[in-house]
N, C-alpha and C positions, 0 to 999 in steps of 0.2 A: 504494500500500500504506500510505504514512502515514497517508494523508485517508483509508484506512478502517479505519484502525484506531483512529483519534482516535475517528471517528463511531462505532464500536462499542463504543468504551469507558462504562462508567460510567452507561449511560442507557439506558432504554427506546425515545428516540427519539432522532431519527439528532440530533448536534450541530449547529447554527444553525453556517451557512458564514461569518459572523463572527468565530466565535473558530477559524477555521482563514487566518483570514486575518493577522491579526497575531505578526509574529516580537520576541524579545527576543536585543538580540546587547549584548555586551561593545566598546564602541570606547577610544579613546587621549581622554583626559580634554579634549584642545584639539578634537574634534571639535565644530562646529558643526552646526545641524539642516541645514543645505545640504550641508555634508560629508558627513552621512548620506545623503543622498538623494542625492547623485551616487553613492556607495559601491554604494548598492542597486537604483539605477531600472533597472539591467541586465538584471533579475530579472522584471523585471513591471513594469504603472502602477502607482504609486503614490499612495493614499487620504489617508496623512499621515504623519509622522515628529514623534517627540517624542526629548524628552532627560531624563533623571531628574537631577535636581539636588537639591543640601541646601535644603530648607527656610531654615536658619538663613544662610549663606553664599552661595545661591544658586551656589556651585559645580557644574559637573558634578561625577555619581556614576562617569563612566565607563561608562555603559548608558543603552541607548536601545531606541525601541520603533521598528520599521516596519510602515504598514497597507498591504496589499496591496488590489488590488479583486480577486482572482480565490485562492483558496485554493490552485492551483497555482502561481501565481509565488511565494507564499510559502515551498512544499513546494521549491521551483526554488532559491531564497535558502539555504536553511535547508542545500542538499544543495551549491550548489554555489560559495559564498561560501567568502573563507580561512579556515581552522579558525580563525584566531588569534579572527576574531570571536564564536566559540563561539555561532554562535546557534543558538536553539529556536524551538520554539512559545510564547506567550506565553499564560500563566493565564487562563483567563474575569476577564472585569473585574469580578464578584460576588468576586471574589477579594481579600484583603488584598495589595495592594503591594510594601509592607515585608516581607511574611512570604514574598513568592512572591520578589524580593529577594536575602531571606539563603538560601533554599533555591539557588536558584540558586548564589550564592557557594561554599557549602556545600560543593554537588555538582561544581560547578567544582576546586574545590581537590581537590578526592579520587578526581573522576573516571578512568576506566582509559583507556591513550594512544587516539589519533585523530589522524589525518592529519598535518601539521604541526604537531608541539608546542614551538615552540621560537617565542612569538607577539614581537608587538614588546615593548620592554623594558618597558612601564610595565605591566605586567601583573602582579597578586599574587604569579600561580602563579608566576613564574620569580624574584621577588622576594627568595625565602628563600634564593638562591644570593650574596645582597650578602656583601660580607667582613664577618663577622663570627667571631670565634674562639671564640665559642660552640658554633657550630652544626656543626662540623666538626672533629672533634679527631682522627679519626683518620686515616692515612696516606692520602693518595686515588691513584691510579693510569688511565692507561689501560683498563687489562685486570681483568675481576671473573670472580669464580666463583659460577656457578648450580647449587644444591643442590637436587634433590628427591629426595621420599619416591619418588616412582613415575618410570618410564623415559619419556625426554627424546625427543621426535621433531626430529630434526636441521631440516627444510625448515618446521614449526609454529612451532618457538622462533627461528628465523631470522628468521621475517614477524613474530614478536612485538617482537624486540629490533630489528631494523631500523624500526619507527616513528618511532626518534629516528634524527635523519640523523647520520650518519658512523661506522655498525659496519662495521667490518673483515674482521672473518672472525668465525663460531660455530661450534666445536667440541664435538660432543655426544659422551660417551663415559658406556657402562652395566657398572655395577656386576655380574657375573655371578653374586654370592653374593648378594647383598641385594636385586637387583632396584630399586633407588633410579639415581636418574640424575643426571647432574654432567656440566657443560659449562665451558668456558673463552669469553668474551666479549671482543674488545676494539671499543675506535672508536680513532679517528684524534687525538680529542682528549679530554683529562682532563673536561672540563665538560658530555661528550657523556655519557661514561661516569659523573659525579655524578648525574647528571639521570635518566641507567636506573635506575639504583640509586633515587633517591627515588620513582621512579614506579614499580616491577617487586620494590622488595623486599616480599616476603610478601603477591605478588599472587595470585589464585587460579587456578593454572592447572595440569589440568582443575578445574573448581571442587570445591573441597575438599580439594586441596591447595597448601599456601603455599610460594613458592616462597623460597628465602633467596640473598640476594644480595650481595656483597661484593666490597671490592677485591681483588685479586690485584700481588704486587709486580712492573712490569715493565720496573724497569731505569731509569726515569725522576728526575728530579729532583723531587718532589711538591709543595714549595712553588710553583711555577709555578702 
């Protein structure tokens, strides 16, 4: 279904098995191009492995490219590699770089949860949780409460807040004047519950409405 839906997209003829053969993943900055390729040969043969690096530094960017020889072992990578390595498909190579790049970044940062979201430490996304007393002023807890405009499905909002591992229990309860819906949420640990919260507040769920999310106080000591 991927590989025809790439081929159906955007074109009158089917896409050259080229650009369905090459993935774009996210790795850990000390990866070497061997690293890579042991990472991924599991997946298919592999054609070649690159690493994006600065120009100026010659540092890794922390991304890398794998060429598959078969458009399914890349469809194979793509589905069944660790999320942490968030890979995709990778732009036709008429494509700007840099621009395909920041979009990825972009969308990475903003994107809505998927499998293991909690990747290794050197990663942007989980980066905004470093101490800083900026970022965080107000009381953080365990346990949050989920606000909507429209009525909560207990077993739907379960499989949504269980993405991040360590939710506890979901309790959905509906408003019977207003028809609005409000749940109670906890995990096991504080960091589990910031982490829902940055990813699920004022997410859109059904699309079209935003869901609000917040700590709930439960009993804990919060500076922890």
């Amino acid at each position: 279904v991927f590989i025809a839906q790439s081929r159906a997209s955007g074109s009158h003829r089917d896409v050259e098995d080229e650009e369905l053969t090459r993935i774009f993943v996210m790795i850990p900055k000390f990866y070497t191009e061997e690293d890579l390729r042991e990472k991924f040969k599991v997946y298919g043969d592999i054609e070649y492995c690159s690493i994006i690096k600065n120009k100026t530094t010659g540092e890794s960017k922390g991304l890398g490219y794998v060429r598959y020889l078969k458009p399914s072992h890349a469809a194979r990578a793509i589905e069944e590699c660790d999320r942490s390595y968030k890979a995709i498909l990778a732009e036709p190579k008429n494509k700007s770089s840099e621009s395909f790049e920041q979009d990825y970044f972009t969308n990475n940062l903003r994107q809505e949860p998927r499998g293991n979201m909690l990747p290794f430490c050197g990663q942007p996304e989980f980066c905004i949780f470093e101490k800083n007393e900026n970022r965080i002023q107000e009381p953080v807890s365990k346990r949050l409460s989920v606000v909507s405009r429209l009525p909560l499905i207990q077993e739907q909002l379960f499989a949504l807040f269980d993405l991040v591992p360590g939710l506890e229990y979901c309790d959905v309860q509906r408003d019977p004047h207003t028809n609005s819906g409000y749940a109670v949420i906890q995990y096991s640990t504080a960091a589990s519950a910031i982490y829902a919260k940055y990813k699920l507040h004022g997410f859109e769920y059904p699309p079209g409405n935003r869901l609000t999310v917040i700590f709930l106080e439960d009993g804990s000591d919060s500076s922890e």
